[in-house]
C-alpha positions as CSV (number, residue, x, y, z in Angstrom):
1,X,5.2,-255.9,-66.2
2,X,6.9,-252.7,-67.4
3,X,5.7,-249.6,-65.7
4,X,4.7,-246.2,-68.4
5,X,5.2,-243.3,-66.7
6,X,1.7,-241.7,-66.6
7,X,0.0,-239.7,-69.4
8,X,0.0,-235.9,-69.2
9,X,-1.0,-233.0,-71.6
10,X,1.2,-233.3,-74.7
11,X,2.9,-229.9,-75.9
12,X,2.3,-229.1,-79.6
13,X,5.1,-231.4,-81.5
14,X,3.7,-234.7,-79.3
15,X,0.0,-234.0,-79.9
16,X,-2.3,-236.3,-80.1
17,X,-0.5,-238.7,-78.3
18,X,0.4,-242.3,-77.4
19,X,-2.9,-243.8,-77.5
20,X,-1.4,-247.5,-77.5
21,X,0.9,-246.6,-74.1
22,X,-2.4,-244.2,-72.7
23,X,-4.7,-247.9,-73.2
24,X,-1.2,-249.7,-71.9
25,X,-0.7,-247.7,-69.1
26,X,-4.6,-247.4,-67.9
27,X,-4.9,-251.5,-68.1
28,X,-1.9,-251.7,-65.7
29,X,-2.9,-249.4,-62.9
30,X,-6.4,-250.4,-63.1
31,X,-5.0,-253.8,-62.4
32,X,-2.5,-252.7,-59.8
33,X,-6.3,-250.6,-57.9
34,X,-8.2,-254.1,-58.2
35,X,-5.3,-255.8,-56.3
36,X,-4.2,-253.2,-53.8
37,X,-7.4,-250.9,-52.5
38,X,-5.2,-249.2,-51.2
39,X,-4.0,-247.8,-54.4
40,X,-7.3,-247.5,-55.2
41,X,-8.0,-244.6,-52.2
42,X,-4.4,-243.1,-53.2
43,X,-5.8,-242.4,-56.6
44,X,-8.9,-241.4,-55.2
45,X,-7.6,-239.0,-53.4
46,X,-4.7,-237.8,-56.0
47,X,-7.5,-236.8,-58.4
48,X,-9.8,-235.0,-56.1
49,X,-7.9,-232.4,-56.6
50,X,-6.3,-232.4,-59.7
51,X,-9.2,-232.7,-63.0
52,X,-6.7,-232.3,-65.7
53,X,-5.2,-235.7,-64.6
54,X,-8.4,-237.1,-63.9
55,X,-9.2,-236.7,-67.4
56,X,-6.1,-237.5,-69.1
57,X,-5.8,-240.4,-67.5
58,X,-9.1,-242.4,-67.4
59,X,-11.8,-240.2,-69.3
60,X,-12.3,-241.5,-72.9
61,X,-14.1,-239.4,-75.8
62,X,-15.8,-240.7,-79.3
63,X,-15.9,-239.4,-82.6
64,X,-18.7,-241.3,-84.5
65,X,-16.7,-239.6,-88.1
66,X,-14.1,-242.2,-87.6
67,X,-16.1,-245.2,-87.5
68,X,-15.8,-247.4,-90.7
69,X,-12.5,-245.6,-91.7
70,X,-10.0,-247.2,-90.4
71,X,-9.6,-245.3,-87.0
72,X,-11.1,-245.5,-83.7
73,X,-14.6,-244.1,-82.8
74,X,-13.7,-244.2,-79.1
75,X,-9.9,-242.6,-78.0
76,X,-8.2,-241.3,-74.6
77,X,-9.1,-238.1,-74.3
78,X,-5.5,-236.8,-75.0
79,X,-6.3,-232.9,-74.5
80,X,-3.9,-230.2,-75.9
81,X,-2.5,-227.7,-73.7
82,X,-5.4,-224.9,-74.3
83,X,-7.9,-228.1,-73.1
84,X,-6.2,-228.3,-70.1
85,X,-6.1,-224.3,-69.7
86,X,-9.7,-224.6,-70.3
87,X,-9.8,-227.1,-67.2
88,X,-8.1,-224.3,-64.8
89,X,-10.3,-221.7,-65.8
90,X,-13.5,-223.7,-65.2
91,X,-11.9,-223.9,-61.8
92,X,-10.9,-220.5,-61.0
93,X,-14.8,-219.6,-62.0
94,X,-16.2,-222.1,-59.8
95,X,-13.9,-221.2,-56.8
96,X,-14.5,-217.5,-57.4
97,X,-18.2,-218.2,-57.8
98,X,-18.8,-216.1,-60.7
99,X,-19.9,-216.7,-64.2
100,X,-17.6,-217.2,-67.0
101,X,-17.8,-216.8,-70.4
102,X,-16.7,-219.4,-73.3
103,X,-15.9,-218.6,-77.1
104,X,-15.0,-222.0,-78.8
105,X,-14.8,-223.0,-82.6
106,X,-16.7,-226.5,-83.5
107,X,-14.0,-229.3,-83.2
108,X,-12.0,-227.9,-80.1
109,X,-13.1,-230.3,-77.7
110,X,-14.9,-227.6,-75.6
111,X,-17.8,-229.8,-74.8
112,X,-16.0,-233.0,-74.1
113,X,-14.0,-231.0,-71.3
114,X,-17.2,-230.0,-70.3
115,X,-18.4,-233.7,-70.1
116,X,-15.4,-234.5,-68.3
117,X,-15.2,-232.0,-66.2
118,X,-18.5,-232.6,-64.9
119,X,-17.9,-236.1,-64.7
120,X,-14.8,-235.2,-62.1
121,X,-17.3,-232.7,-60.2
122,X,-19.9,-235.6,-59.6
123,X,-17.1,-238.1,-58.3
124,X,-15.1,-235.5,-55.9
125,X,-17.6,-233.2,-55.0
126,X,-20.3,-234.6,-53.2
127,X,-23.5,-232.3,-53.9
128,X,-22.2,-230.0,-57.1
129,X,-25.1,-229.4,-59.3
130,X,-24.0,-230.0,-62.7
131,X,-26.1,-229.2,-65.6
């Protein structure tokens, strides 16, 4: 079994992606967790503190547009570099404890690293109220 190095955010010429090597690579480390719990409490504890990997490597989104046209309704989530920006600064308000305030365009992915981001609160942080 050949080993992909793990996905990360894409810079603007590579965007969207690899999603083939992102499904490949996913497939062989959740194989590798199921045999070894051991790598399964290494991951665990990589991604508590990192939510930009978290997502890029195991969160998924779905765009009900590309159903019946060839393309996948359901895809990575491959996020562009301002996604992954988007990530830090839902961090830096929550550590801060303050508000913060979010102008998107439709199409930006703004909700889905919402979603996600939420989903890695729930996991990592015992207790977060998310809603």
């Amino acid at each position: 079994m050949t080993t992909l190095p793990a996905p990360r955010v894409p810079d603007a010429r590579q965007w969207p992606g690899d999603y083939v090597a992102v499904w490949t690579w996913r497939c062989e480390r959740l194989q590798a967790m199921r045999r070894d719990p051991v790598q399964l409490m290494g991951a665990l504890e990589y991604y508590r503190t990192r939510p930009v990997e978290f997502i890029q490597h195991w969160c998924d989104t779905y765009d009900p547009r590309n159903a019946g046209r060839g393309r996948p309704a359901y895809m990575p989530f491959i996020m562009f570099k301002r996604q992954a920006e988007f990530i830090e600064f839902l961090r830096a308000v929550m550590a801060a404890e303050e508000n913060g305030l979010v102008e998107k365009a439709r199409d930006m992915g703004a909700t889905w690293v919402c979603s996600a981001f939420s989903v890695w609160l729930w996991l990592f942080y015992p207790g977060a109220a998310i809603g």
